[in-house]
C-alpha positions as CSV (number, residue, x, y, z in Angstrom):
1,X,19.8,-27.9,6.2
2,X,17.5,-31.2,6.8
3,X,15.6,-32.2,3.8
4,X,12.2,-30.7,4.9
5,X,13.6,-27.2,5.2
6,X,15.8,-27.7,1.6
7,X,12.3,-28.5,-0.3
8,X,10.6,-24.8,0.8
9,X,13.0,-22.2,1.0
10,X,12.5,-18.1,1.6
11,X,14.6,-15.9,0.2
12,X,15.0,-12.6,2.2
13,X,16.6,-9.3,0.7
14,X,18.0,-6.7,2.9
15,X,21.3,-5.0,4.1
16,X,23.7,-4.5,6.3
17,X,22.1,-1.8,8.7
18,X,24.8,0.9,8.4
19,X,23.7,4.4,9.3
20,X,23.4,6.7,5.5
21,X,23.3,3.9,3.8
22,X,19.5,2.1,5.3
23,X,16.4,3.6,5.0
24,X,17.3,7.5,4.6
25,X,14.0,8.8,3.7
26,X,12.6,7.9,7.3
27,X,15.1,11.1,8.3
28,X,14.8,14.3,9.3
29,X,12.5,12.5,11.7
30,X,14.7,9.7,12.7
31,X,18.7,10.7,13.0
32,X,20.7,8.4,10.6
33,X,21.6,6.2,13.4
34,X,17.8,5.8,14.3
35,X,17.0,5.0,10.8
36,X,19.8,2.3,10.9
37,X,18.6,1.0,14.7
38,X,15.1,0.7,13.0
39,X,15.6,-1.1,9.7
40,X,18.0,-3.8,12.0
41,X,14.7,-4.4,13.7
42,X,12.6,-4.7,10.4
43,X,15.6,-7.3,9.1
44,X,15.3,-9.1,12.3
45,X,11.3,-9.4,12.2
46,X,12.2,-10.4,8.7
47,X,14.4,-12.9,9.9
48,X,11.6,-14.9,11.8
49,X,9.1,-14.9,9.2
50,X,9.6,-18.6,7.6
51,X,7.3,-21.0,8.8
52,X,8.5,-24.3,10.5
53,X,10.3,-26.5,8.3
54,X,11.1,-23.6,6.3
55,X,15.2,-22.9,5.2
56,X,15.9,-19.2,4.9
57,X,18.7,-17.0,3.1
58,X,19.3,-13.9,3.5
59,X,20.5,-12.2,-0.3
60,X,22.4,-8.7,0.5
61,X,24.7,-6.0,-1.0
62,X,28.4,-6.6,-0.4
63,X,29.4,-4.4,1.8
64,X,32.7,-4.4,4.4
65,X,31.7,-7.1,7.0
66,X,28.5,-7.9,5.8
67,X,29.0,-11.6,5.3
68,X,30.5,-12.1,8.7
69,X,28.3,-9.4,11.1
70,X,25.2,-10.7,9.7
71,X,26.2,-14.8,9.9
72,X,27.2,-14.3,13.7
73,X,23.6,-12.0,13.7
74,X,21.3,-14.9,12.2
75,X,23.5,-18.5,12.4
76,X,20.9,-20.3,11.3
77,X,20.4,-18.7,7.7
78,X,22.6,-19.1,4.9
79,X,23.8,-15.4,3.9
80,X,24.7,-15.0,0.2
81,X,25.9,-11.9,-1.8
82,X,23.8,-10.0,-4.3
83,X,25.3,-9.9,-7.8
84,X,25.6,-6.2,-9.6
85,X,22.8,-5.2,-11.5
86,X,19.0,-4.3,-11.5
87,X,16.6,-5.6,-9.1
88,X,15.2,-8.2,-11.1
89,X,18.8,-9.5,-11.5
90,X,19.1,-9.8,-8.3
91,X,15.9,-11.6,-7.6
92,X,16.4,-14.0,-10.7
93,X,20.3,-15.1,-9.5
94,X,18.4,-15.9,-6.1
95,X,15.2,-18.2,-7.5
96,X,18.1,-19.6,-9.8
97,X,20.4,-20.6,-7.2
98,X,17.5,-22.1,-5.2
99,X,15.6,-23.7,-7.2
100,X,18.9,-25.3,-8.9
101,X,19.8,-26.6,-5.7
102,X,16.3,-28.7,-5.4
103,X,14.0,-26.3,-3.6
104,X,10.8,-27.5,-4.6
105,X,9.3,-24.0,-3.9
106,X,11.2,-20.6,-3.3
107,X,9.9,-17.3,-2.0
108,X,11.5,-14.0,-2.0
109,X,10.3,-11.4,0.6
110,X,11.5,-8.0,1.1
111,X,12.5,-6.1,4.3
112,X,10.8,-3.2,3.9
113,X,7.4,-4.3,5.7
114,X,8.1,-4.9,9.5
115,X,4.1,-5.6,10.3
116,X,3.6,-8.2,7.3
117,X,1.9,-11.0,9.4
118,X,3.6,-14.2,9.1
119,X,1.0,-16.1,8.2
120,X,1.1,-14.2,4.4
121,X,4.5,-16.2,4.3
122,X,3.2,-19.4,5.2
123,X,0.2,-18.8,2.9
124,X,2.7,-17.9,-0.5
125,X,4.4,-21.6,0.5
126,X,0.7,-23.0,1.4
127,X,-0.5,-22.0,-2.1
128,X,2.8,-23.0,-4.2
129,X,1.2,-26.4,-3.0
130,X,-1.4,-25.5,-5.8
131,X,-0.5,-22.8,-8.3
132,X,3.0,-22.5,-9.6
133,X,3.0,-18.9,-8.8
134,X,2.3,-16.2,-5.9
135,X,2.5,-12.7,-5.2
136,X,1.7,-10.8,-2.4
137,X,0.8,-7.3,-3.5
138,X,2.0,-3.9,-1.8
139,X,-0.9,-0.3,-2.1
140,X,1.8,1.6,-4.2
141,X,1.8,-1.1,-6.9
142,X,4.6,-3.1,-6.4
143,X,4.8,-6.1,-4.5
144,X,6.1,-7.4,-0.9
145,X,6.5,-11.2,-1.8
146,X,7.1,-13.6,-4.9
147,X,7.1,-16.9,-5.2
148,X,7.6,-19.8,-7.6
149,X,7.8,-23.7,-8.0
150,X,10.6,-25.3,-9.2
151,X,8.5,-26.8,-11.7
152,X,8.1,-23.3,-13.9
153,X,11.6,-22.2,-13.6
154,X,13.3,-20.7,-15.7
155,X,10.1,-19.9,-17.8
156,X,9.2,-17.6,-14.7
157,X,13.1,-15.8,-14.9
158,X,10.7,-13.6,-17.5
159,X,9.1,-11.8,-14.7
160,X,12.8,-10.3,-13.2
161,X,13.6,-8.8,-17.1
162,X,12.9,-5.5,-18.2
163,X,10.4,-5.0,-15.1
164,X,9.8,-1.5,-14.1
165,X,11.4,-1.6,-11.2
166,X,10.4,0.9,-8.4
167,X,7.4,2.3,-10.2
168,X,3.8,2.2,-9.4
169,X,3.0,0.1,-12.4
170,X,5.0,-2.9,-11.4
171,X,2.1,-4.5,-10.1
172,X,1.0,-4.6,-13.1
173,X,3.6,-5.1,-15.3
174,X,4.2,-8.5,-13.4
175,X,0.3,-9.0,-13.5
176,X,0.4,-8.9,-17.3
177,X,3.7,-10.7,-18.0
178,X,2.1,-13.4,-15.9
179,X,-1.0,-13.7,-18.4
180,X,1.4,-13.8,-21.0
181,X,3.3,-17.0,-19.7
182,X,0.0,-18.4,-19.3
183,X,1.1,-19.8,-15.6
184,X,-1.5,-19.6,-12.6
185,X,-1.2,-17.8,-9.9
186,X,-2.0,-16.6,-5.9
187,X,-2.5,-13.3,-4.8
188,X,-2.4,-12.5,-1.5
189,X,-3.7,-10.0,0.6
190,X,-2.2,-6.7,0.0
191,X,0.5,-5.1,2.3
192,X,2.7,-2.3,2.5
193,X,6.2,-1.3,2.6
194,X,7.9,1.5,5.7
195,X,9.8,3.9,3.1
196,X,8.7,7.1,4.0
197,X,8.1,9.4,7.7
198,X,4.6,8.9,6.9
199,X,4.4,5.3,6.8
200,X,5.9,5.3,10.2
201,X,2.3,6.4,12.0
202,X,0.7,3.7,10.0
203,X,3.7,1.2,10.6
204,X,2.9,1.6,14.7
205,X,-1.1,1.1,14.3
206,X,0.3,-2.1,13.4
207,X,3.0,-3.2,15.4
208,X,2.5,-6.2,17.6
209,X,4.0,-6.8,21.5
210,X,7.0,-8.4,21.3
211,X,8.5,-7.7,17.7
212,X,12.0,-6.6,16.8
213,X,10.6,-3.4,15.5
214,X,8.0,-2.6,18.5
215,X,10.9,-2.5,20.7
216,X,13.0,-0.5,18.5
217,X,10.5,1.8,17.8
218,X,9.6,2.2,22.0
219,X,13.1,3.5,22.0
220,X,13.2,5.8,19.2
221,X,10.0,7.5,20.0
222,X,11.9,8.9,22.9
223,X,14.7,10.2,21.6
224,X,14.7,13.5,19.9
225,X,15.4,13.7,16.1
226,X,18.9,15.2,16.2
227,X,21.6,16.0,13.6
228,X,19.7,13.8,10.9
229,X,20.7,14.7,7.5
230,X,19.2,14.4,4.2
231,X,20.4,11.8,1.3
């Protein structure tokens, strides 16, 4: 990692695309396989979101063969394990090991949004230039991207603890618990995350020639939503 890419680093959560265990909801109307062929492509589109000059991790679950299938998948990212725990653990180990290595500015982006324009990733780093924080808000009121300079760490671990995590109010919550600290910070435009079959039809209004997921999703429009089954 040259020194450029070590100052700004994203920090992308996912997981190993394993069929039953990625994106479930998407089914009955993708099979379980689909749903896994799919949320590889989101990962991948995830994968090329940092701008130039820009290190990335990817943060996952441990899972059998995760460390090793995804390093061959992405050799140029660093892949690190998640630790046990909530969300907000999770997140703050990740800013922690960054920004204790001397990233100047760290953001953490989700893989749930497979459309997100990669310019709202090189805006978060753009505007940790000039606020100490930034967060890119999602419509069901949480949020697709966090960010945060070096400078306000750990004083910003505060907004991992005790958040509602996976609640409409988490927008919010991290709104408020911002004021608190009394720390500036970005918002950018909003965005949303794939969870649902629903947010598949707005997911392909969206989709743009050439991404991971446009050719996924060219494939699995085709193929009839067989032996899917609930979890």
């Amino acid at each position: 990692m040259n020194r450029e890419s070590s100052c700004r680093r994203l920090l992308v959560f996912g997981r190993l695309p394993e069929p039953g265990h990625v994106k479930t909801r998407l089914q009955p109307r993708l099979t379980g396989e689909g749903s896994a062929a799919l949320y590889q492509a989101f990962l991948d589109d995830a994968m090329r979101l940092p701008p130039d000059g820009v290190g990335v991790e990817l943060w996952v679950p441990a899972r059998p063969g995760a460390l090793e299938q995804l390093g061959a998948r992405y050799p140029g990212a660093r892949i690190r394990l998640q630790p046990e725990g909530s969300l907000g653990d999770r997140l703050a180990m990740a800013f922690a090991c960054a920004l204790s290595e001397g990233t100047e500015r760290a953001v953490a982006v989700g893989s749930d949004h497979p459309t997100l324009p990669a310019g709202h990733v090189e805006a978060a780093f753009d505007a940790l230039g000039a606020t100490p924080l930034v967060l890119g808000p999602t419509r069901d009121g949480g949020y697709y991207t966090i960010g945060a300079q070096r400078s306000v760490w750990p004083m910003a671990r505060r907004l991992f603890a005790d958040a509602p995590w996976s609640t409409p109010g988490l927008l919010a919550w991290t709104r408020a618990r911002i004021a608190s600290l009394r720390l500036d910070c970005t918002e950018l435009p909003e965005w949303y995350d794939v969870d649902r079959p629903e947010d598949l039809d707005h997911m392909v209004r969206d989709l743009t020639d050439g991404s991971a997921t446009a050719r996924a999703w060219a494939r699995l429009a085709r193929a009839p939503a067989t032996g899917a089954s609930g979890r």
